[in-house]
VEXMITI-961912 format. One line per field, with one value per residue (C-alpha): residue number from 1; residue in three letters; z, y, x. Coordinates in steps of 0.2 Angstrom, whole numbers, padded with zeros to 4 digits. Each point is the difference from the previous one (the first is absolute). Layout:
i [NUM	...] .
aa [Ala	...] .
Z [Z	...] .
Y [Y	...] .
X [X	...] .
//
This chain:
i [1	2	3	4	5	6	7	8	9	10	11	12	13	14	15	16	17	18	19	20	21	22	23	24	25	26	27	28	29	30	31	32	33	34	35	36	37	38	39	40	41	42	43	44	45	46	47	48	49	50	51	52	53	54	55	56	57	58	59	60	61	62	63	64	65	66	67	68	69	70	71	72	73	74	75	76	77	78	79	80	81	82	83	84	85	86	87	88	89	90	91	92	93	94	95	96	97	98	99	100	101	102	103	104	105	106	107	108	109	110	111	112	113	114	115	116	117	118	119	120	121	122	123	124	125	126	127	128	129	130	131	132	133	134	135	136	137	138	139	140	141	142	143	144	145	146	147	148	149	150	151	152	153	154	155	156	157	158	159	160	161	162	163	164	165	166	167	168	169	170	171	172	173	174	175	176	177	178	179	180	181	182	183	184	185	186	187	188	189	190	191	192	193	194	195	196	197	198	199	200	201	202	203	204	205	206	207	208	209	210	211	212	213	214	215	216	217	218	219	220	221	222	223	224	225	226	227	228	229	230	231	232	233	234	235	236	237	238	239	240	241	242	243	244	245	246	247	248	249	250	251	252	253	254	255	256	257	258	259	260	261	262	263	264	265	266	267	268	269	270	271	272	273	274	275	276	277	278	279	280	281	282	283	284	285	286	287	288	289	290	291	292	293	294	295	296	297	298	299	300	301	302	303	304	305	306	307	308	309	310	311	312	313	314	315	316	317	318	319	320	321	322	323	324	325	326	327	328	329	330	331	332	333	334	335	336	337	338	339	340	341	342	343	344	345	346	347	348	349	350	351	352	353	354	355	356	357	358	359	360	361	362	363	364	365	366	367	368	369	370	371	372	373	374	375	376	377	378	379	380	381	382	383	384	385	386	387	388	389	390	391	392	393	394	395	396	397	398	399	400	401	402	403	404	405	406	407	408	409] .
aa [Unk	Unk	Unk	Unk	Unk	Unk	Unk	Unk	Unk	Unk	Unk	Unk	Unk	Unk	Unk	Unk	Unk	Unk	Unk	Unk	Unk	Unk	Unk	Unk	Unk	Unk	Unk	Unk	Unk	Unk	Unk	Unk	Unk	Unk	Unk	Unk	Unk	Unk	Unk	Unk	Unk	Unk	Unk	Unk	Unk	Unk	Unk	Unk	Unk	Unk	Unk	Unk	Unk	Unk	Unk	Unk	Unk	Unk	Unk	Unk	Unk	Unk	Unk	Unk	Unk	Unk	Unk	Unk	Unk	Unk	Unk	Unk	Unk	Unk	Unk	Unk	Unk	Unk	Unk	Unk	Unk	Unk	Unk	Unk	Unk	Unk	Unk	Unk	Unk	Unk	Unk	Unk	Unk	Unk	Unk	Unk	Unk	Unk	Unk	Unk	Unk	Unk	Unk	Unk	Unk	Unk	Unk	Unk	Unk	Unk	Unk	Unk	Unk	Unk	Unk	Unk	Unk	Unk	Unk	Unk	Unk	Unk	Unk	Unk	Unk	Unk	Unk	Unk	Unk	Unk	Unk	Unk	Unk	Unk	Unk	Unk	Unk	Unk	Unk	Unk	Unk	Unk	Unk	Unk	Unk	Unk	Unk	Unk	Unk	Unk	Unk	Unk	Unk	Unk	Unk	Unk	Unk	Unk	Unk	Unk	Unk	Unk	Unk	Unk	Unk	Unk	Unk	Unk	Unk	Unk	Unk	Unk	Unk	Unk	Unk	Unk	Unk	Unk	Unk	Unk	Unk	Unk	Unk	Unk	Unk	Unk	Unk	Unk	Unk	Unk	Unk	Unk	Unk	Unk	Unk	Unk	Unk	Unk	Unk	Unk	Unk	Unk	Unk	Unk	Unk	Unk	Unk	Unk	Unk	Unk	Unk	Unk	Unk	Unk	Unk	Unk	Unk	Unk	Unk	Unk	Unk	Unk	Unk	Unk	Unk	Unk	Unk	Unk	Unk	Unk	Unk	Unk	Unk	Unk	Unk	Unk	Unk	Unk	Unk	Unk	Unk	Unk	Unk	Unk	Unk	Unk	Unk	Unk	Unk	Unk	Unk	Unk	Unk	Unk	Unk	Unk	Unk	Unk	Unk	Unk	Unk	Unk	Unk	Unk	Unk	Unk	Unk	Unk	Unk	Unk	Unk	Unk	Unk	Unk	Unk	Unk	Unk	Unk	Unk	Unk	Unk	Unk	Unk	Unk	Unk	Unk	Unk	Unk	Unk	Unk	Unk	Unk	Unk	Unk	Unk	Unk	Unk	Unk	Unk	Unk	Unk	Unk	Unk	Unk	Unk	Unk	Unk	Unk	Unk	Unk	Unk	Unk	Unk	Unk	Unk	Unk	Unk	Unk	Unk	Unk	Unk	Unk	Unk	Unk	Unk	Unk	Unk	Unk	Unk	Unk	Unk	Unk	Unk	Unk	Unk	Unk	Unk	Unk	Unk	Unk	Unk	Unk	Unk	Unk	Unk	Unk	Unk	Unk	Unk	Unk	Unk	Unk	Unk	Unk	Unk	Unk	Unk	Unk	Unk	Unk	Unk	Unk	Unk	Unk	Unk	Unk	Unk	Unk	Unk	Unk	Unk	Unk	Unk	Unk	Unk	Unk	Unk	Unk	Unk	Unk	Unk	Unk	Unk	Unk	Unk	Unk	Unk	Unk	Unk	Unk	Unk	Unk	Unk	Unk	Unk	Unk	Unk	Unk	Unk	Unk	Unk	Unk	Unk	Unk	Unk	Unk	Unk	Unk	Unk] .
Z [-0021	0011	-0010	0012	-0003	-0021	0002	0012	-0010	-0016	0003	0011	-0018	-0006	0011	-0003	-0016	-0002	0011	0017	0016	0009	0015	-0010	0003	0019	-0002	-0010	0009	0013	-0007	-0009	0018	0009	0000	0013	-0008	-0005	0022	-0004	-0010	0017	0009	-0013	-0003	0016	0004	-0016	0010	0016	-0007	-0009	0016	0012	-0013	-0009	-0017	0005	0009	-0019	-0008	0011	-0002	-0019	0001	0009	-0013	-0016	0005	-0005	-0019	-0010	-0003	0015	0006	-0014	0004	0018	-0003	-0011	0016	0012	-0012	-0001	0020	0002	-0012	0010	0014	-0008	-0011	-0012	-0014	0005	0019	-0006	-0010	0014	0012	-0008	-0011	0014	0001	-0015	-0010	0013	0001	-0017	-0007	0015	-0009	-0017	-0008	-0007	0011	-0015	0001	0016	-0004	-0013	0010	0016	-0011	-0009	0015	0008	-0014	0009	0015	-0005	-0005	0013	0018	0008	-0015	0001	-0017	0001	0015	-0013	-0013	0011	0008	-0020	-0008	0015	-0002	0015	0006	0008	-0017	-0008	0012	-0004	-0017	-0001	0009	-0015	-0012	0011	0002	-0020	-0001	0015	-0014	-0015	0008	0008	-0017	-0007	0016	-0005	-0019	0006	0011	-0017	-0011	0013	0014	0016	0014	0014	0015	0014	0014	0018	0013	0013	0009	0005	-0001	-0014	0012	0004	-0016	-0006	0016	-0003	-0016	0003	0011	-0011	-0015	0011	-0001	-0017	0005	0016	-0011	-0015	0012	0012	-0013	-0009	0017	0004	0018	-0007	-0016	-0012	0007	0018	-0005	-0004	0018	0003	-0009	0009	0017	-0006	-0007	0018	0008	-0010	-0001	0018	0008	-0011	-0009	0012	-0012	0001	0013	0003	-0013	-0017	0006	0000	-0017	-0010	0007	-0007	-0017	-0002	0003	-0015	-0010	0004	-0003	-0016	-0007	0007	-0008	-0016	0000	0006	-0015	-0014	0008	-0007	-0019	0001	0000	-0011	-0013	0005	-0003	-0015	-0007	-0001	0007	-0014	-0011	0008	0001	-0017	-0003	0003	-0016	-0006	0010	0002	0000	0001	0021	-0003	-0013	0010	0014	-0009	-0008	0018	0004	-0013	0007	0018	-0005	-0006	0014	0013	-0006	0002	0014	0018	0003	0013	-0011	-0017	0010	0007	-0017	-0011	0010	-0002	-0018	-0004	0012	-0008	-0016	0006	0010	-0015	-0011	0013	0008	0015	0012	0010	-0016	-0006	0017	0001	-0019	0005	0015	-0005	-0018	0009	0015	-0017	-0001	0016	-0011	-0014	-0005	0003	0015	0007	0017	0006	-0015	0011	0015	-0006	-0008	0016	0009	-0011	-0007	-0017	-0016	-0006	-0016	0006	0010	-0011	-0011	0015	0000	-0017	0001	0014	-0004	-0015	0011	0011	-0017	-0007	0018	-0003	-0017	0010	0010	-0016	-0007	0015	0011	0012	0007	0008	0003	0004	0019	0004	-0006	0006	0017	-0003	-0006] .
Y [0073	-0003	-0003	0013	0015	-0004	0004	0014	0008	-0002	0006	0017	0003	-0001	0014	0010	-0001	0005	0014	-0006	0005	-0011	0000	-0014	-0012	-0003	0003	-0013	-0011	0002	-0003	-0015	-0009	0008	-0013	-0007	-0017	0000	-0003	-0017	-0005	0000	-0010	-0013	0001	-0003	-0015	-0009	0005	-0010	-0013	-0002	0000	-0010	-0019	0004	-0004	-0018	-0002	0004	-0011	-0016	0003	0001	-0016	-0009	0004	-0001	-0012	-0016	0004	-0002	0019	0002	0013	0010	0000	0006	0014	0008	-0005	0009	0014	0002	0000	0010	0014	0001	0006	0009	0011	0002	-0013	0006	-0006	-0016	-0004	0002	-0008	-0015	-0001	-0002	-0018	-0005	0005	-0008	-0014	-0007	-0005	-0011	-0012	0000	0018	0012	0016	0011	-0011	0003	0018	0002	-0007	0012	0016	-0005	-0003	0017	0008	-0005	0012	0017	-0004	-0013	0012	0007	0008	0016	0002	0003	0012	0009	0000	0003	0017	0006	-0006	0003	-0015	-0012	-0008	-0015	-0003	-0001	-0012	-0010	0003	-0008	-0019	-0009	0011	-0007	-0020	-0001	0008	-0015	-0015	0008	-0006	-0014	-0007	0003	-0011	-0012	0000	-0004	-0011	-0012	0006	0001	-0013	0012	-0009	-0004	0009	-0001	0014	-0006	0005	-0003	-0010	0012	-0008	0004	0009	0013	0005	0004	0009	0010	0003	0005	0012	0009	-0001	0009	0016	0005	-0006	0013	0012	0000	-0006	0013	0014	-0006	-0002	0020	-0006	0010	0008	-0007	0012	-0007	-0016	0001	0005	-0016	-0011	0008	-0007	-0017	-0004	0006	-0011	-0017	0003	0006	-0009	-0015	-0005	0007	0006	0019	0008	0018	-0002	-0005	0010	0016	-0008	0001	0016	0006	-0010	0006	0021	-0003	-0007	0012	0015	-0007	-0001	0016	0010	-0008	0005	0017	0002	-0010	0016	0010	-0008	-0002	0018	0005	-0010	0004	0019	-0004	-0005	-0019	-0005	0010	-0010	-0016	0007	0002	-0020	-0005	0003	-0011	-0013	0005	-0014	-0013	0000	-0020	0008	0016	-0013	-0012	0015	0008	-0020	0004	0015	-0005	-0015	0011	0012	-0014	-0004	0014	0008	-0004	-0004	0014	0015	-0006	-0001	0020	0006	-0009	-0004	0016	0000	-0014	-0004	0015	-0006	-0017	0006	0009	-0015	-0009	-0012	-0004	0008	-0017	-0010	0017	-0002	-0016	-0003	0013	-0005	-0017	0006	0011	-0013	-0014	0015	-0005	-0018	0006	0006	0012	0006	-0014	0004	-0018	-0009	0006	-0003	-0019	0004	0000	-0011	-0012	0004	-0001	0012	0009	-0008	-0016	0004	0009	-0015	-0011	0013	0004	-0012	0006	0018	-0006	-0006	0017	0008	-0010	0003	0019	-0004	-0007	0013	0012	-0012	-0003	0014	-0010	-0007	0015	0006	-0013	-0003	0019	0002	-0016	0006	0016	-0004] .
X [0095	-0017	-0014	-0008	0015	-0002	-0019	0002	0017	-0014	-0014	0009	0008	-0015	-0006	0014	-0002	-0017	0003	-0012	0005	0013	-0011	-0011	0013	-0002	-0018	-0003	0012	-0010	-0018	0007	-0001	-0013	-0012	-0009	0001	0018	0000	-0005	0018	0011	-0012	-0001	0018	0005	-0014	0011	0017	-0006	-0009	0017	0011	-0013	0000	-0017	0008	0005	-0016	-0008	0011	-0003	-0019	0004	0008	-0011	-0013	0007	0015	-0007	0001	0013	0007	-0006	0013	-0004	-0017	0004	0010	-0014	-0015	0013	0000	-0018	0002	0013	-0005	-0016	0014	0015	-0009	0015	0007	0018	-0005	-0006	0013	0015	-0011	-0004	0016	0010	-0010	-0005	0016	0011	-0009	-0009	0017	0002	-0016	0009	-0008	0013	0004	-0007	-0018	-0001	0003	-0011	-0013	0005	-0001	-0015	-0010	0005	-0010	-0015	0003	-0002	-0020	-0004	-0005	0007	0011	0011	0000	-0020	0002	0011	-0013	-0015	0008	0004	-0017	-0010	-0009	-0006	0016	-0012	-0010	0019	0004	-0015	0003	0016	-0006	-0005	0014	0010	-0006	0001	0019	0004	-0010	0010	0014	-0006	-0006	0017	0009	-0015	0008	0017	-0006	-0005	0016	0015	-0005	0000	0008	-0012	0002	0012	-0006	-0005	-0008	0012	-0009	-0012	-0021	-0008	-0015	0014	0005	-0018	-0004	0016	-0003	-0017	0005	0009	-0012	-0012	0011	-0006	-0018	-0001	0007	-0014	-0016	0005	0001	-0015	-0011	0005	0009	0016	0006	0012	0015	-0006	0003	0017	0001	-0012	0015	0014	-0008	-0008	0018	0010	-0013	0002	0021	0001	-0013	-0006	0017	0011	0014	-0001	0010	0007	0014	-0011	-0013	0014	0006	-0017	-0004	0018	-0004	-0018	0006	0013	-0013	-0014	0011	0006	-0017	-0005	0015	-0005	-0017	0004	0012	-0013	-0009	0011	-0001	-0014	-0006	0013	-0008	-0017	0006	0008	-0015	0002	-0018	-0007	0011	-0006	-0018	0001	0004	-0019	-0008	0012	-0006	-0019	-0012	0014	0004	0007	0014	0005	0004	0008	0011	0004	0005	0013	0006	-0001	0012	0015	-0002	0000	0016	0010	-0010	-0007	-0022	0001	0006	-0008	-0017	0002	0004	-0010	-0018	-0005	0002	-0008	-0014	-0010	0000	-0004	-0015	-0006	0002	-0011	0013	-0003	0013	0002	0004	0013	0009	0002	0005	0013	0007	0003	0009	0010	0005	0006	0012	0008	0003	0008	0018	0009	-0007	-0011	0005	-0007	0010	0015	-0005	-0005	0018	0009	-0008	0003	0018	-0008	0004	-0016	-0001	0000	-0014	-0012	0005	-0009	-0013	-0006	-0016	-0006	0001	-0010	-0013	-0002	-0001	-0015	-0006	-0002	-0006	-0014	-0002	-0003	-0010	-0011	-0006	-0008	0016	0004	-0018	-0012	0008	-0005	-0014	-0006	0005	-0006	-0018] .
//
């Protein structure tokens, strides 16, 4: 059944049961995505969908190459650079992972690395996109928590640089122990000043985005609308490759996808107040003496929890139910809300990495033609990595605070 019905059938029961009016259930469906920044997700959504349709993703990769291909492991290397660029367009680790997996997965075992590597590496990598901007899972959390979706954005830069060295370090380590090949990619011929300019041009989308809601020209939700065009303009215009047809095709893809995480979050809703009634925030409320004075350990314990429930349930629901349990208590223990939401998201979005449910592991899966256990075999040290990664984030507030309030003043 949809994860989206089990909530929904749940948490109606659980109205029913405690005797509430029925007539909650589509009330609270309904506030669950009336938010004026939940506007910002289709935008973003459908900027990934065209840049995936009009060759931005092989325009990354080739600047990728040209900067990292030179080493030995350089393919390696590559795929995690173009991940780092990319995330700073897709916005979702499932994006990233198709989009590039359809390159690198295919591809790699052409120079000698084993399809599962090149997996590994692809999946890993995808991690970095739902914290880098523009991210949908942040646009998710922002609407719930209420907090500044631009300062989240912010927030998740250097987050996101130090999940991308983690992995680079642990390529670097293979690099010594299992002899990467050298890299085979080309740039078909194409000089080297066009590469850079094309890739420039597509780094600048996540730049526009950030500056122009920084400066005040438009607001975050705006510059969803901002991406849509810049994008239509380089594919259309620029790059020539978007015509009627994959323009028809993303806006089909992006409605599915939009109304699928709006049904979810209108049914976490649902769930979500019935364990609210129920008397569960009290419950959770009543978690903080436990913790009082040590903020670091109450992280590191919701670290714990957030790594079970990321395996058996999707970012987008576990954020509308659980946020607003937890984010109090964190504010009263003094955590900063920047370092609480990024430590979450990123937990949560490991989930999408780990069996049985790790919804990128199949898609790497398929592309691939791989079995899952030979995959998270290829995987393991890298997931290691991310997790040492949001060891640090726990450990280090400043990682996910000092860009704001720099910015901020």
């Amino acid at each position: 059944m949809p994860i989206a019905f089990v909530m929904g059938i749940a948490g109606s029961a659980g109205l029913y049961w405690m005797d509430l009016r029925l007539m909650l259930i589509p009330q609270r469906m309904f506030n669950g995505v009336d938010s004026f920044s939940l506007l910002a997700a289709p935008f973003y959504i459908l900027a990934g969908e065209l840049m995936s349709r009009s060759g931005i993703t092989r325009r990354l990769v080739r600047l990728s190459t040209l900067l990292t291909g030179h080493f030995r492991g350089g393919t390696a290397f590559g795929s995690v650079l173009s991940a780092v660029l990319f995330s700073g367009i897709s916005g979702t680790a499932v994006g990233d992972t198709a989009a590039l997996g359809q390159i690198y997965i295919r591809e790699m075992p052409k120079e000698g690395y084993k399809t599962e590597y090149a997996a590994a590496l692809v999946v890993a990598g995808s991690m970095i996109g739902p914290i880098v901007p523009p991210s949908v899972t942040l646009v998710i959390l922002s609407a719930v928590s209420q907090i500044s979706i631009i300062d989240l954005f912010i927030a998740g830069i250097i987050p996101g640089l130090l999940l991308a060295t983690g992995v680079a370090l642990v390529i670097l380590l293979h690099v010594f122990t299992r002899g990467l090949p050298r890299s085979k990619f080309s740039l078909d011929g194409e000089p080297v000043w066009k590469v850079i300019a094309e890739g420039l041009l597509v780094i600048m989308l996540p730049v526009i985005l950030v500056g122009g809601a920084l400066s005040g020209i438009f607001t975050t939700t705006e510059a969803g609308g901002v991406a849509v065009i810049y994008t239509l303009f380089l594919g259309g215009v620029v790059f020539r490759k978007l015509g009627p047809q994959a323009i028809w095709q993303a806006l089909l893809t992006t409605a599915r996808i939009s109304a699928s995480i709006y049904l979810v979050l209108a049914a976490s809703e649902i769930l979500s107040y019935a364990m609210t009634t129920a008397g569960i925030s009290g419950w959770v409320r009543g978690l903080g003496p436990m913790f009082a004075g040590h903020p670091t350990l109450f992280l590191l314990a919701m670290v714990l929890f957030l790594i079970g429930l990321g395996a058996v349930l999707e970012p987008g629901p576990a954020i509308v139910i659980f946020v607003p349990l937890l984010l109090p208590v964190a504010r009263a223990m003094g955590i900063d809300p920047l370092q609480f939401s990024i430590v979450f998201v990123l937990t949560l979005a490991l989930g999408l990495s780990t069996p049985p449910i790790g919804l990128c592991l199949f898609i790497a899966c398929k592309i691939g033609r791989i079995g899952m256990g030979k995959l998270f075999g290829a995987l393991w040290p890298f997931f290691v990595a991310e997790k040492l990664v949001v060891i640090a984030l726990v450990m280090v507030p400043w990682f996910s605070t000092y860009l704001v309030h720099w910015i901020r003043g």
